[in-house]
C-alpha positions in Angstrom: 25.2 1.1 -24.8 22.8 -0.8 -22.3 24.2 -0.8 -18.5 20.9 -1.6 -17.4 21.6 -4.5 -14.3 19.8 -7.7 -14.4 18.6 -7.2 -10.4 17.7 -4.5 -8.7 20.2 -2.2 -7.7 19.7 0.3 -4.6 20.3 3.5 -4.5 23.3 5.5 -4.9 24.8 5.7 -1.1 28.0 6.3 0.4 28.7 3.1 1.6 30.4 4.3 4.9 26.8 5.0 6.0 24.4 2.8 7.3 21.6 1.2 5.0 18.7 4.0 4.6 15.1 3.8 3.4 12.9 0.5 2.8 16.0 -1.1 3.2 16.9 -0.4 6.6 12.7 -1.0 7.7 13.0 -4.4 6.2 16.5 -5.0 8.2 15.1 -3.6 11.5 11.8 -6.0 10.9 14.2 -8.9 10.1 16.3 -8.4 12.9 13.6 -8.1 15.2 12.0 -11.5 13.9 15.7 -13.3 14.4 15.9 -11.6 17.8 11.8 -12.4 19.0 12.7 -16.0 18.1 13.1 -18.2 21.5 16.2 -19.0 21.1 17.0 -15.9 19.1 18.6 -17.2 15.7 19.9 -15.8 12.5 18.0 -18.1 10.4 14.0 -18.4 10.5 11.2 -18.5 7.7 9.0 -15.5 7.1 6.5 -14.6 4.3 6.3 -11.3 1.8 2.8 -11.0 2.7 4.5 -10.8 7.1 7.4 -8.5 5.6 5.1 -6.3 4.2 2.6 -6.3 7.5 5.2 -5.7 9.8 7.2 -3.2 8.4 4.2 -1.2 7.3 5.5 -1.1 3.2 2.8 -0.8 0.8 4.6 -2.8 -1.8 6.0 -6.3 -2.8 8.0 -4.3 -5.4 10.1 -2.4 -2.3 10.2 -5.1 -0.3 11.8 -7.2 -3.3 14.1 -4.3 -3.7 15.2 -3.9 -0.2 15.6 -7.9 0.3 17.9 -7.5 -3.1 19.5 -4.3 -1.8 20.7 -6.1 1.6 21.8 -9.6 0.0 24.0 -7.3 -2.7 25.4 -5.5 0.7 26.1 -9.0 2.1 23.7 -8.9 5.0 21.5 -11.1 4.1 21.0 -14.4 2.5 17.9 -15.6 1.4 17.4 -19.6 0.8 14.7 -20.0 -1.4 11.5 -22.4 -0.7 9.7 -22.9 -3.9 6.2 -23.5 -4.4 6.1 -22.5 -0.5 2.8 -20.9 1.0 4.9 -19.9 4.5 7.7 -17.6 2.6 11.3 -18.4 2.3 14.5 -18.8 5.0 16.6 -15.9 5.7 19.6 -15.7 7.1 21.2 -12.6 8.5 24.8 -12.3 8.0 25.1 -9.6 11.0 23.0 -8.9 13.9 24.1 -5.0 14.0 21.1 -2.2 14.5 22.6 -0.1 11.7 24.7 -1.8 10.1 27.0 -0.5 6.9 26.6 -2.0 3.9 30.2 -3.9 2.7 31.8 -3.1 -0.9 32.5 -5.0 -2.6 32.8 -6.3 -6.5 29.0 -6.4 -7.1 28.0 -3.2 -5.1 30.7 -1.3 -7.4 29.6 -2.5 -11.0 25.8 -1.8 -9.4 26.8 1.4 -8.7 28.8 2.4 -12.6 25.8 0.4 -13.9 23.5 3.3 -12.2 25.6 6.0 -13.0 26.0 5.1 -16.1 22.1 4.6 -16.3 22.0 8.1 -15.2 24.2 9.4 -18.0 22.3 8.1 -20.4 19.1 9.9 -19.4 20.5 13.1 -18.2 23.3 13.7 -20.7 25.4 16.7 -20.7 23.0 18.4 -17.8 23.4 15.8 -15.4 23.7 17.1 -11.8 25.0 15.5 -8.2 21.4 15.6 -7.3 19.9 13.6 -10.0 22.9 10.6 -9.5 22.1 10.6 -5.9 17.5 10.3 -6.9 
């Protein structure tokens, strides 16, 4: 049986907690761009290429990731420009520092889909830790 999701999924979290890891760099650089903006607003247009400059991530793959991570969590929402040479428009649901990522429908299936995933691999010895990597 393949659970494998068709997006990325983050990582296993307990969603009372606020959004960790690449994730929570790309929010704090978003946020900052929404807020630096004269008059600060929720919706601007900012390139991979300025993501990855400004938060200091060495990878478009973890920057897709931690975009995909906070549009599943319902922070974000990104309106795509194609063909576009000066990035896309996103559009921050929330304005909070640290915010807590929402569950809902999609988080939930992402997160059987991992541990699932997880079972597969593991099998019989599968430990807390390795559901949690």
């Amino acid at each position: 049986m393949n659970l494998t999701p068709n997006q990325p999924s983050p990582k296993a979290m307990n969603c009372n907690q606020p959004i960790r890891g690449s994730a929570r760099t790309v929010w704090l650089y978003l946020r900052g761009v929404a807020l630096g903006t004269n008059p600060p607003t929720l919706r601007f247009q900012v390139s991979r290429r300025e993501i990855k400059e400004g938060t200091g991530i060495g990878s478009y793959n973890t920057i897709d990731e931690a975009v995909a991570a906070l549009e599943s969590f319902g922070l974000l929402r990104r309106h795509l420009e194609p063909g576009s040479n000066d990035g896309h428009q996103y559009e921050l649901l929330s304005l909070e520092e640290s915010p807590a990522p929402a569950v809902t429908v999609t988080t939930i299936i992402s997160s059987l889909r991992q541990l699932a995933d997880c079972v597969e691999r593991h099998g019989p010895t599968l430990t807390g830790e390795q559901i949690i990597q």
